[in-house]
C-alpha positions in Angstrom: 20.8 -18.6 33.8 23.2 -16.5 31.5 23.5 -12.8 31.6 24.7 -10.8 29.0 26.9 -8.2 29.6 26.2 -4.8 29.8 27.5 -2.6 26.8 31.1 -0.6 27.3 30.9 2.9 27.0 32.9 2.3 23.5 30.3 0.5 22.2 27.7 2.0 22.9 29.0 5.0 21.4 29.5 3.5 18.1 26.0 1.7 18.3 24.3 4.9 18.9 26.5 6.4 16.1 25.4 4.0 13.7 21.9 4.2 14.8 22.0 8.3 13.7 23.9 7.2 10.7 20.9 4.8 9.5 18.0 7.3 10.8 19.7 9.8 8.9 20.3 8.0 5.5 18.7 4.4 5.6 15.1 5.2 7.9 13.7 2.0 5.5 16.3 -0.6 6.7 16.2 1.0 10.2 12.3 0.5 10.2 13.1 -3.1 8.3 15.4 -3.7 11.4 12.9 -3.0 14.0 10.1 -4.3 13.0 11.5 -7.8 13.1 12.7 -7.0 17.1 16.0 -7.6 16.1 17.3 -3.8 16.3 18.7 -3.7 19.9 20.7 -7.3 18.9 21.7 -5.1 15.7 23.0 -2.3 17.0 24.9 -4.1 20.0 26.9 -6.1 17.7 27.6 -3.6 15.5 29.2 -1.7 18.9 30.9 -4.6 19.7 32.2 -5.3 15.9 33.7 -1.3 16.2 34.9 -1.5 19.5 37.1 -4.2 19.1 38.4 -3.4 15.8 39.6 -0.1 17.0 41.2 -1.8 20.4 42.4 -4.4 18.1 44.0 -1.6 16.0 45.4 0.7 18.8 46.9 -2.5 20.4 49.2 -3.2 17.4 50.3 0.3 17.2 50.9 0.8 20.8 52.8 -2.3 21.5 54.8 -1.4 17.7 59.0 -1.6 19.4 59.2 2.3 17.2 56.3 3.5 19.6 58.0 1.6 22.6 61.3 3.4 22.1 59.8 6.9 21.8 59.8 9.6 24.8 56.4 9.1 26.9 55.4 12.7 25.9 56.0 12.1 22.5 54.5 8.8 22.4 51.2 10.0 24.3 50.9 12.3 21.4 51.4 10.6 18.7 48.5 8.1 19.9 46.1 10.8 20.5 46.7 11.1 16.5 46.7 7.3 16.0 43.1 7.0 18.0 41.6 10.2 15.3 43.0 7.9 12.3 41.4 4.6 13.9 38.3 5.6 14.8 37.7 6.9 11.3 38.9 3.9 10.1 36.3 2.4 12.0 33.4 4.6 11.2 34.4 4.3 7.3 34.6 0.1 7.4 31.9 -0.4 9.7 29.6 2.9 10.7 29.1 4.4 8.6 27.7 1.6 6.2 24.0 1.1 5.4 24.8 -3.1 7.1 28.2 -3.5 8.5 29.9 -6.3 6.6 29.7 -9.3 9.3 25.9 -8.2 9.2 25.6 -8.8 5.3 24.1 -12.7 4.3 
């Protein structure tokens, strides 16, 4: 018997982000969504879909050799500003969107 995993704290942010974001603009595709039992599915991939695109896109720039070579203090900064830019990256490409695109078809 397989267990799914339980949610990270990352994703379930962003799931419950995007479930405000479609209450607040989209209440017919939310109601569309639950009423065929699929919303929990929905919203958990959607988390999962965020999450990983911004740990995909703090990865590259933490592990960029300019980032390397910069003073920790320095470089801690700078990636506080790097995680502001990606998680509105994020919430632009997959948030805040009426159906995230791997959702779409």
């Amino acid at each position: 018997m397989e267990t799914e995993s339980q949610p990270t704290l990352l994703e379930r942010q962003y799931s419950e982000e995007h479930l405000r974001f479609l209450r607040e603009t989209n209440p017919k595709l939310l109601r569309k969504i639950t009423q065929s039992g699929t919303l929990d599915q929905y919203l958990r991939t959607v988390g999962e879909q965020a999450a990983s695109m911004e740990i995909h896109m703090m990865m590259q720039q933490v592990r960029s050799p300019a980032e390397m070579a910069l003073p920790h203090l320095e470089r801690m900064e700078r990636l506080q500003g790097y995680r502001q830019a990606v998680k509105e990256i994020v919430q632009h490409d997959l948030i805040f969107q009426p159906v995230p695109r791997a959702q779409k078809g």
